[in-house]
N, CA, C and O atoms as a printed pandas DataFrame, in Angstrom:
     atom_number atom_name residue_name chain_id  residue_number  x_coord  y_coord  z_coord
0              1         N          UNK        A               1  102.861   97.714  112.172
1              2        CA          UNK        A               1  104.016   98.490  111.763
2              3         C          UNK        A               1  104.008   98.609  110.239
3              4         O          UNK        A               1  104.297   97.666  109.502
4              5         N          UNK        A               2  103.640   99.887  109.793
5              6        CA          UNK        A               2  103.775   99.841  108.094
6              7         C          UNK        A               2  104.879  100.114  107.480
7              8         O          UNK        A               2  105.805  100.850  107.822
8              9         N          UNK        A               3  104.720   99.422  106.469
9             10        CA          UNK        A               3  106.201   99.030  105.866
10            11         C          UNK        A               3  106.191   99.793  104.087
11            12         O          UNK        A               3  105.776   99.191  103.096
12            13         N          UNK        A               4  106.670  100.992  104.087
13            14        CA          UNK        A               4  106.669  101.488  102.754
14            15         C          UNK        A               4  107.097  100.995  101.415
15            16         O          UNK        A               4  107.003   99.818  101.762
16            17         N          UNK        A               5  107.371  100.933  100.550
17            18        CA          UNK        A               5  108.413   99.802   99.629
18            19         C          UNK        A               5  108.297  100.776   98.583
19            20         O          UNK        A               5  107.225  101.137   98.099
20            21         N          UNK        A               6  109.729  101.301   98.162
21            22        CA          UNK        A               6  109.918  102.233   96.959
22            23         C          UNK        A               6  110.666  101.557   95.862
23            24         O          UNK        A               6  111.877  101.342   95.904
24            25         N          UNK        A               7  109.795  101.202   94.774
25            26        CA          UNK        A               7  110.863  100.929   93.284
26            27         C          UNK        A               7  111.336  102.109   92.687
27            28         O          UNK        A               7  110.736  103.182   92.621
28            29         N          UNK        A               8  112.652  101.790   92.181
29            30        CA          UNK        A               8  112.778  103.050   91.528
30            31         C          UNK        A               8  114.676  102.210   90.808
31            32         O          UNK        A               8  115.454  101.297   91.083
32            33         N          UNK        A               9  114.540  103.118   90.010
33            34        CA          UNK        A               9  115.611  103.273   88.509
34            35         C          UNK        A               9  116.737  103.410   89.723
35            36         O          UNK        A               9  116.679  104.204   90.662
36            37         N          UNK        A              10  117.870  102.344   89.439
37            38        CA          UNK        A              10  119.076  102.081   90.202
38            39         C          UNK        A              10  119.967  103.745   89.685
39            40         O          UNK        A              10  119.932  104.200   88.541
40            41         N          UNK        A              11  120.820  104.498   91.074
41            42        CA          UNK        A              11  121.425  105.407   90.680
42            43         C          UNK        A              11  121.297  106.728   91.230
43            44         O          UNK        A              11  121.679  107.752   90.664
44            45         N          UNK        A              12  120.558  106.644   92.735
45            46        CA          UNK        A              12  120.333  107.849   93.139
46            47         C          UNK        A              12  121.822  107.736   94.596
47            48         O          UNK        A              12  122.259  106.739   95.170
48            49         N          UNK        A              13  122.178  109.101   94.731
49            50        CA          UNK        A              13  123.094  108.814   96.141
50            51         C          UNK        A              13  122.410  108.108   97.462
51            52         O          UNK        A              13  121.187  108.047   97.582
52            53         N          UNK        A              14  123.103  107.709   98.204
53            54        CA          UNK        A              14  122.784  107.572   99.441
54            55         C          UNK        A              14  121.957  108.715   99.986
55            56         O          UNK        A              14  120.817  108.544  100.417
56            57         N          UNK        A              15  122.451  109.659   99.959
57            58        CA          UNK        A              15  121.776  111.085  100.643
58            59         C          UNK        A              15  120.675  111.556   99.703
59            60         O          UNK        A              15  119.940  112.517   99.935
60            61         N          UNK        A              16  120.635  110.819   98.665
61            62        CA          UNK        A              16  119.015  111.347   97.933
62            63         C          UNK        A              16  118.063  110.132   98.545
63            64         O          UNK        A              16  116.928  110.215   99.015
64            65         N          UNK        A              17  118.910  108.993   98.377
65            66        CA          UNK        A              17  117.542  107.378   99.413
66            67         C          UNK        A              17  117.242  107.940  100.515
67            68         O          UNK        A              17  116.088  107.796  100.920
68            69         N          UNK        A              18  118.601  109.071  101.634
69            70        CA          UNK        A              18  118.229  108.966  102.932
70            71         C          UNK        A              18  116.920  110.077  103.179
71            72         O          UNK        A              18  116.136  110.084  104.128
72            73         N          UNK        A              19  116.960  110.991  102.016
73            74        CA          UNK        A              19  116.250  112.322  101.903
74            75         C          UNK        A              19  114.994  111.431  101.723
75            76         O          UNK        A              19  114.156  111.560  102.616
76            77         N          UNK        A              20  114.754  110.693  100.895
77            78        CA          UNK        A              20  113.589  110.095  100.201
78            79         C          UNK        A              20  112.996  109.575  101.639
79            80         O          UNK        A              20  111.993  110.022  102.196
80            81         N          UNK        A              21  113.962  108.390  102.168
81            82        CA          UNK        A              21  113.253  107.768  103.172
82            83         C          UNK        A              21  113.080  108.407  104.458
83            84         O          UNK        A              21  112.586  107.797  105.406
84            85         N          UNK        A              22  113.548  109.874  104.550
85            86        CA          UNK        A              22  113.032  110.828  105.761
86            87         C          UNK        A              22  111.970  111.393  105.736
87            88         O          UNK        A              22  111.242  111.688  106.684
88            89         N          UNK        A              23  111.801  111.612  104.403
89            90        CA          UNK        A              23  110.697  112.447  103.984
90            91         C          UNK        A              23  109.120  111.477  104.055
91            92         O          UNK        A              23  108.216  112.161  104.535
92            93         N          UNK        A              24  108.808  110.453  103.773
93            94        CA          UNK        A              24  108.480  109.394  103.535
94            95         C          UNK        A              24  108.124  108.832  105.134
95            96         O          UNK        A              24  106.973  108.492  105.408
96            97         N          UNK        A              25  108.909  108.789  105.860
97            98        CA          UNK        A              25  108.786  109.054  107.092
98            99         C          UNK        A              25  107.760  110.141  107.844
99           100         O          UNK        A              25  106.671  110.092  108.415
100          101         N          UNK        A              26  108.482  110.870  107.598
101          102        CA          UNK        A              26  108.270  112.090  108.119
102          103         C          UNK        A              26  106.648  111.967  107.611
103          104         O          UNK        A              26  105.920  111.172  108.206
104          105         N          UNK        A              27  106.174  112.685  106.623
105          106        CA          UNK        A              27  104.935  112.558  105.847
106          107         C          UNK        A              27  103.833  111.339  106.332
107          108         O          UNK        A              27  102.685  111.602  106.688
108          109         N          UNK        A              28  104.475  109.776  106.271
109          110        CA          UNK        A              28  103.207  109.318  107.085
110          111         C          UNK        A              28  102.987  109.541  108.328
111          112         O          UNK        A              28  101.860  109.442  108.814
112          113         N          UNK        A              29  104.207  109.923  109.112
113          114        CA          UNK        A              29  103.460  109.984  110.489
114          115         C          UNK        A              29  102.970  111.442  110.970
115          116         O          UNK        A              29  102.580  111.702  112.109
116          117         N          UNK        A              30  103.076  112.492  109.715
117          118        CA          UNK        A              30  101.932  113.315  110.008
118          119         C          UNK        A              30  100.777  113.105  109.774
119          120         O          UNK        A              30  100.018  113.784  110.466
120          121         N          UNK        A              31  100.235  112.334  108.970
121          122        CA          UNK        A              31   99.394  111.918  108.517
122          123         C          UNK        A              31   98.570  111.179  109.452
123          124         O          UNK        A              31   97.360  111.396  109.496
124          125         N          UNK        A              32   99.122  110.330  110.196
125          126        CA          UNK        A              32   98.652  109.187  110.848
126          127         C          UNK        A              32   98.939  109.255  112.686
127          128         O          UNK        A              32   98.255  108.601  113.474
128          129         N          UNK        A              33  100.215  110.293  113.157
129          130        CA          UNK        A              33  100.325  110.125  114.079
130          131         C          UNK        A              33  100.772  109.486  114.532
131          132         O          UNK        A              33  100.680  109.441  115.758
132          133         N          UNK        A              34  101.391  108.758  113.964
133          134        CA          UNK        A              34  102.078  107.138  114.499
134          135         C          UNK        A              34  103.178  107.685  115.048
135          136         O          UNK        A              34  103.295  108.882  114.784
136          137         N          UNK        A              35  104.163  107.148  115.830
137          138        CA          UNK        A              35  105.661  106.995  116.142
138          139         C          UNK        A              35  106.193  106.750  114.734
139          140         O          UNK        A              35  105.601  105.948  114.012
140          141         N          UNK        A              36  107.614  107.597  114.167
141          142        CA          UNK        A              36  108.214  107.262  113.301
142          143         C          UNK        A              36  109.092  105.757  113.676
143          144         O          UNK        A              36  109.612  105.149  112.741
144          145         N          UNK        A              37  109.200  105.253  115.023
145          146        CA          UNK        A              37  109.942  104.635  115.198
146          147         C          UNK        A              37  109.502  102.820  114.348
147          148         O          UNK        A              37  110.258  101.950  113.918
148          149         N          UNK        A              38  107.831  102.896  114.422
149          150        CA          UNK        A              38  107.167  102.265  113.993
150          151         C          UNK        A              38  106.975  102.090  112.163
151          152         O          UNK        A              38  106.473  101.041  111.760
152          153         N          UNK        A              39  107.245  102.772  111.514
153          154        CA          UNK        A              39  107.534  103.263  110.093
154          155         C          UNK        A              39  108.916  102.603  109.639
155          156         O          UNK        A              39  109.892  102.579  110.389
156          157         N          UNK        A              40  108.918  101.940  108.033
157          158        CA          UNK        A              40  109.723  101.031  107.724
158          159         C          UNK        A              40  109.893  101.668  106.636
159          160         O          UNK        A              40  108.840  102.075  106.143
160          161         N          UNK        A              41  111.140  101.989  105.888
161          162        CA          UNK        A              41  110.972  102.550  104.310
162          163         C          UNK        A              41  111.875  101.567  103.652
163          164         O          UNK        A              41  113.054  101.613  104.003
164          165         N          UNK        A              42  111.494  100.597  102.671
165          166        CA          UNK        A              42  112.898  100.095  101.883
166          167         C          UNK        A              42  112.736  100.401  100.321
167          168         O          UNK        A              42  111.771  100.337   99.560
168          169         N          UNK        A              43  114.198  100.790  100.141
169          170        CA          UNK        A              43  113.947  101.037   98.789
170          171         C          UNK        A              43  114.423  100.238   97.857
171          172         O          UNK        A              43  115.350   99.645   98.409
172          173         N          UNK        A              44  114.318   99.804   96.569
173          174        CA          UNK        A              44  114.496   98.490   96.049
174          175         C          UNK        A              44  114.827   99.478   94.374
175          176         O          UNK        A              44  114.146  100.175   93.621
176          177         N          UNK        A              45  116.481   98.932   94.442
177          178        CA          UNK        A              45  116.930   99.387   93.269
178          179         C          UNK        A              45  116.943   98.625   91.742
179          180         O          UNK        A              45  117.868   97.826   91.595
180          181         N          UNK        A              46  116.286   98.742   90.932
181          182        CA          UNK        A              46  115.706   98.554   89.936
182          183         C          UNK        A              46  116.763   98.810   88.715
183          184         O          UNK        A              46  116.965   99.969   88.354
184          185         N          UNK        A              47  117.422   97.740   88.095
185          186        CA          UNK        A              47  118.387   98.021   87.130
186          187         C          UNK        A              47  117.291   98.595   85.518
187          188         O          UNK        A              47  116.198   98.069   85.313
188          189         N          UNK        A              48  117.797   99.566   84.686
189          190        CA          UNK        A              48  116.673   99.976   83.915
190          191         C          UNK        A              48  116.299   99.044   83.334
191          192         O          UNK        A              48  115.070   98.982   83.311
192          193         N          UNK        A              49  117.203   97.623   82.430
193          194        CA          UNK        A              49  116.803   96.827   81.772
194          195         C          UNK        A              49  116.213   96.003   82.384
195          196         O          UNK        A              49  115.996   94.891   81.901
196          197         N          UNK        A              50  115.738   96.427   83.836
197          198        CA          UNK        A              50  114.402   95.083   83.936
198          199         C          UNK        A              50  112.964   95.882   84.439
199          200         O          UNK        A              50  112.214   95.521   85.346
200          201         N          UNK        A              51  112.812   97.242   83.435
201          202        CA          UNK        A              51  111.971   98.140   84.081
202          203         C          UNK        A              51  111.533   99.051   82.754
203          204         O          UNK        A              51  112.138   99.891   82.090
204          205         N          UNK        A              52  110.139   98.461   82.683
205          206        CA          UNK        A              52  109.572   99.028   81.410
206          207         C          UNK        A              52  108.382  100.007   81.613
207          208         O          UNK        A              52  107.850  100.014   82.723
208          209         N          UNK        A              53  107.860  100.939   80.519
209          210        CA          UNK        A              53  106.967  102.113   80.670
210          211         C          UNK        A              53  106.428  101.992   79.251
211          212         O          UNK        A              53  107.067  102.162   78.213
212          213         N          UNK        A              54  105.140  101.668   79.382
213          214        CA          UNK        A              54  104.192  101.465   78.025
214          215         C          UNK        A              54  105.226  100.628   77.091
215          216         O          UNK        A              54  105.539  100.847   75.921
216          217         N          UNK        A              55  105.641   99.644   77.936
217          218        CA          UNK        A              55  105.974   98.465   76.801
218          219         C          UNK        A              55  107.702   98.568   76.462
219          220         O          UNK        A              55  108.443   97.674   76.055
220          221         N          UNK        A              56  107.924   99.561   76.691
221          222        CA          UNK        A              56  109.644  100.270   76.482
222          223         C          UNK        A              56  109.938  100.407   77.401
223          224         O          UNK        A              56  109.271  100.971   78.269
224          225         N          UNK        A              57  111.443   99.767   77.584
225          226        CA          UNK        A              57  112.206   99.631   77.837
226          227         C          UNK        A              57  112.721  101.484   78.550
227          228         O          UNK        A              57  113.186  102.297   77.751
228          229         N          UNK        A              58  112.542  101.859   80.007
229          230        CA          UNK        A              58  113.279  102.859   80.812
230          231         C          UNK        A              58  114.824  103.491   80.321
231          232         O          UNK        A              58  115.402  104.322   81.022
């Protein structure tokens, strides 16, 4: 059962995570054929000050 794992910058709606994790869905199991039922998406909200890009601070 594969298990996706999305970081990302705390602050998107519910309905942009649920879009994200349908899509995300959706996409591997065209890919692969699998049952979506089998497909795991969690997304892991990331406050900016603990999330850096070439050394700076997000």
């Amino acid at each position: 059962m594969p298990l996706i794992l999305v970081s990302m910058k705390e602050g998107r709606s519910e309905e942009e995570k649920l879009k994200i994790m349908e899509g995300l869905t959706n996409e591997f199991v065209r890919i692969t054929s699998m049952s979506p039922e089998k497909v795991s998406v969690i997304i892991e909200e990331v406050k900016p000050g603990n999330w850096s890009k070439a050394g700076k601070l997000i």
